[in-house]
Steps between C-alpha positions, in 0.01 A plus 500: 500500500749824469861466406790532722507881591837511331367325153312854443587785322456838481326732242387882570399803358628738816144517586352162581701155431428104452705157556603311214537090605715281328234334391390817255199573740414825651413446846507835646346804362383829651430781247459830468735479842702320740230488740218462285266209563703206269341333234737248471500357876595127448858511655299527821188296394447277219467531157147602517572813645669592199810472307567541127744194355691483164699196452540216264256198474724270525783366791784737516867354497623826657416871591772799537432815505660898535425846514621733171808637627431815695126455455176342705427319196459112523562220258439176625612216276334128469673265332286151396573210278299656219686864498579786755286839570556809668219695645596862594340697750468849653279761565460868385293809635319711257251805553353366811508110349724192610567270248648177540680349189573186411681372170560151430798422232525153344894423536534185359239177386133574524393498880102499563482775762143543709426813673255508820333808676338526793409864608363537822496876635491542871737271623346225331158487527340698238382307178507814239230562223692385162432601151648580199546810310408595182892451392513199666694565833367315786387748792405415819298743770524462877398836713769770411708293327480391075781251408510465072664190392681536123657236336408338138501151684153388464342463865226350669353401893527206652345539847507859595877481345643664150753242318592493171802265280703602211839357398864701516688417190856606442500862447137549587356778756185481663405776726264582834412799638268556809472876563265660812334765540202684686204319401325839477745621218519441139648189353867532507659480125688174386868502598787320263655220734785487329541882483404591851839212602702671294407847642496328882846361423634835358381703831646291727820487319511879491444519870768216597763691311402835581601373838892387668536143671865460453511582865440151531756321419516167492104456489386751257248308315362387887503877593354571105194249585438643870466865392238391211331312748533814686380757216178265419356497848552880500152634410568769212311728589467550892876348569395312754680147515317162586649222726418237260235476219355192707297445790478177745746321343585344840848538694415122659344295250207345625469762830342827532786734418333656211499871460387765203834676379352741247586785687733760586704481796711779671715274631623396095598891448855517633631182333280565202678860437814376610470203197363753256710773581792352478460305133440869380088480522427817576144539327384207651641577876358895487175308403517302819629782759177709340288197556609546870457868544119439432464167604595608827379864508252686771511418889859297569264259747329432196778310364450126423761220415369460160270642226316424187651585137370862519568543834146377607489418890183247527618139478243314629602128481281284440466069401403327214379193635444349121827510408634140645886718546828436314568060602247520741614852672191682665391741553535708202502833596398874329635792669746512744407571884831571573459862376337606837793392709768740636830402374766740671774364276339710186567849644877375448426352140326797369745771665804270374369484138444924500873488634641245261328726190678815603823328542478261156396893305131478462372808433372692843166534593349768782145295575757186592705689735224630661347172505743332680540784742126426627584097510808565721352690760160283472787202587577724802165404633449162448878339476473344797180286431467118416457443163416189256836540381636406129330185417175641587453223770140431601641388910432828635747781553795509629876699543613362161889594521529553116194725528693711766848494232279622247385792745854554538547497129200765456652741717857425422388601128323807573807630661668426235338667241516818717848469512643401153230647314464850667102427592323636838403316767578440851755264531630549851179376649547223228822393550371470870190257396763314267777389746228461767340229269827386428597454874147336552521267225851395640394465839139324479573295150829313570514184685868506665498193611385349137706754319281614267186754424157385570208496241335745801541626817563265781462149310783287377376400160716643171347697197717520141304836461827597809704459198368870404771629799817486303334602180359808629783609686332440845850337597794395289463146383825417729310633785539176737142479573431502120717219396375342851162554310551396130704185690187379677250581154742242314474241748146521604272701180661315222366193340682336209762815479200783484380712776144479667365819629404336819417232701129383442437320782533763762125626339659857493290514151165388674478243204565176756809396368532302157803519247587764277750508260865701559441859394690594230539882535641394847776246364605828275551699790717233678698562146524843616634460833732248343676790266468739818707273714737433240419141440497536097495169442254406680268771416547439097440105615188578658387732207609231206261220697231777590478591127525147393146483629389731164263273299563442148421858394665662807182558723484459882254479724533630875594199661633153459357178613901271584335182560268498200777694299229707337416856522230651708265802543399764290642537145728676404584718750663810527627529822682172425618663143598847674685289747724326196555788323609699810734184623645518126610837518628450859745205387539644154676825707733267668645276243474780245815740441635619811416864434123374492551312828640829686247710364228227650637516836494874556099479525559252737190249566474238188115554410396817654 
């Protein structure tokens, strides 16, 4: 059986990544990328479909562990009654090859240390052809894919598995490496373990402090974790940005709330920039807005909600019946189905995140402008359609209100950029569209008599994603009908002091009901609307218990489960990191130096 979700740990090479356990195993592993088929699939299986552990032989007294400061390198320590070990992981990328390292140091005592593989290609099914080289390494042939085992541990099977003991003495070092690579090319050279850490370690430390995070504040090392989380689910070379490394790690354990997150999302780009741009990442956030430009490029009715790493558009999901889910969670799902869905809300993310890179100084680009030109007056067209709306229910469509204040947001921005940035473009027909949306959205999504905004048009139930109103400027957070609104989310979508996105048993999510966890990205933006409205206190509160949730090595996951105080779905995520980081800069502004907080409330909305 898996670990809790929050008892893993993440390693990554900015191309593909894997979860450490506490327990030293490997339980997750998709190489050469993020969405590659995982040979390691046992955090959603068994350990049959795959998983590669290094731990001691004996009962362990006590495990701790930590990244290298500014780093994604791991060290998890065991202590036992005959002697403590460290084994140190992370990955590297090298001429088209992913290595995984692993380095085991003797601390104290002698510790008898066993290591297990179990490599199973295609999502755990595939038994691969093993032999061994001529210098000894292990290799091991499935399809496309070679994975060459090197260590000087002696190894043998036991029943279609690898294992092999040794012994860490004080001061000893025993490495692993397991490197893939196209079956169809040569034999990748031997890598140094010990080296290849060092050289990991050194890259990532020249990145973190290439980079500013005293815009923090208070939480700098929270802020210092999120953006490396950040930077290694950032694929190096297309820019594109994955959700989470993870997929169908379930948002109600037990239920059917399990989705593949190792894609792209539009929605991400205007919170993603904002986080990047603003701790001084510019690389890594022209990266992203290029990822856009061609993700997105050709006919504007084209557009979808999300996209592969490249900016690939088929997502075909898909089940994997042999996989018995994460506790029990089925189905466990390939592809995500929601890509085919119109999402109005996106028109507003992506022209938002071109507005928020002209205004934060990233260099201009003519394709983007012209770009968004052919999205805004595509909007024209269809603004006025049902949608599936942000969470990419599976109900049917409807008048989502936050869809609408994202339409609002779209042409708001495009206006904008005509104005303060000396672009070309209509904007007196826009500014028509905008304040009719705006009048609309008033009119058909608030509930007088309950005193608050509706999740859509004409029903009574609440949505957190209404939280978006105040932050993108659709009205000022002491707008009545706001406060009315963030009022009624605190005393009806929070559980245990975090906010759900909505109420599952009105089956607006075609999913039946069930119980999923308080989503954290939403509990951040009730932070927001805190330091909006002035309530300080309450908003750095909120933020102190929100990032309280952080596991031991400062991960989160995008939701939380109160009741069984544990966190839930997939892992980490970004959205739920971008969210933190974002917050943290909002409430660093205000109870920084008071020239900082003026200078934050000239641009007005807290996030965007």
């Amino acid at each position: 059986m898996a670990l809790r979700i929050e008892d893993y740990a993440l390693i990554g090479n900015c191309e593909s990544a894997a979860l450490v356990g506490l327990d030293g195993s490997i339980d997750w592993m998709a190489l050469p990328r993020f969405d590659s088929q995982a040979s390691f699939a046992a955090l959603l299986g068994t350990a049959e479909n795959g998983r590669w552990q290094i731990a001691p032989a004996v009962p362990v007294d006590r495990v701790t562990r930590r990244y290298r400061d500014g780093t994604l390198v791991l060290e998890t320590t065991f202590e036992t009654a005959r002697g403590a070990v460290v084994v140190i992981d992370a990955m590297g990328r090298r001429e088209g090859h992913g290595d995984v390292v692993r380095l085991v140091r003797g601390l104290s005592g002698s510790v008898p240390m066993r290591m297990e593989g179990v490599l199973r290609p295609g999502y755990g099914t595939v038994v691969p052809w093993v032999s061994r080289l001529g210098d000894g390494r292990i290799s091991a042939v499935a399809g496309p894919d070679r994975f060459v085992l090197d260590t000087p541990v002696e190894l043998h099977g036991e029943g279609f598995r690898t294992v092999g003991t040794f012994t860490a003495e004080e001061g000893s070092e025993t490495p692993f490496t397991l490197t893939w690579s196209p079956s169809y090319h040569p034999v990748p050279k031997p890598v140094d373990a010990a080296q290849l850490i060092e050289l990991v370690t050194e890259d990532w430390n020249d990145w973190t402090k290439s980079h500013r995070t005293e815009t923090a504040g208070d939480w700098v090392p929270l802020v210092q974790r999120s953006l490396i989380t950040l930077k290694a689910l950032t694929h190096y070379e297309t820019g594109g940005i994955v959700a989470a490394p993870t997929t169908s790690l379930p948002e109600q354990l037990g239920g059917p709330r399990n989705w593949d997150y190792r894609y792209c999302w539009l929605r991400d780009a205007t919170l993603t920039l904002y986080a990047l741009l603003t701790s001084g990442f510019l690389e890594e956030a022209s990266a992203w807005r290029d990822w856009l430009i061609r993700a997105i490029a050709g006919s504007p009715d084209q557009m979808q909600i999300m996209y592969g790493i490249a900016g690939e558009r088929r997502l075909d999901e898909y089940e994997l019946p042999w996989l018995a889910g994460y506790e029990g969670s089925t189905p466990v799902r390939v592809g995500n189905a929601a890509a085919g869905q119109l999402q109005l809300d996106v028109y507003g993310e992506v022209l938002d995140a071109m507005y928020q890179a002209r205004r934060l100084g990233l260099a201009p680009d003519d394709n983007g402008w012209h770009l968004e030109r052919a999205l805004v007056e595509h909007l024209e067209t269809i603004w006025q359609e049902p949608d599936e709306g942000i969470w990419e229910v599976r109900g049917g469509r409807k008048h989502f209100t936050a869809s609408k204040v994202m339409v609002w947001a779209a042409f708001d921005r495009a206006i904008r950029s005509v104005e303060e940035f000396e672009l070309e473009g209509p904007v007196d027909r826009w500014r028509e569209v905008r304040d009719r949306v705006h009048a609309e959205v008033c009119d058909m999504g608030y509930d007088a008599e309950r005193g608050h905004f509706t999740q859509y048009y004409g029903g009574t139930a609440l949505d957190a994603s209404l939280l978006m109103m105040a932050m993108v400027g659709f009205l000022p957070a002491d707008d009545p009908r706001v406060a009315g609104t963030v009022k009624a989310i605190e005393e009806h979508l929070m559980e245990d002091g975090f906010v759900k996105r909505y109420d599952e048993t009105g089956n607006v999510d075609g999913l039946a009901g069930g119980h999923e966890g308080a989503f954290l990205p939403c509990s951040f933006w009730l932070a927001d609307n805190y330091v909006l409205a002035g309530r300080l206190d309450e908003a750095r509160a909120l933020f102190e218990r929100l990032v309280g949730l952080c596991n031991d090595v400062g991960l989160l996951a995008e939701e939380y489960d109160a009741p069984a105080r544990r966190q839930v779905g997939n892992f980490p995520q970004a959205f739920t990191h971008v969210a933190l980081v974002n917050t943290a800069h909002n409430l660093s502004r205000e109870f920084g130096p008071a020239q900082h907080r003026a200078e934050s409330r000239e641009t007005g909305a807290a996030v965007a």
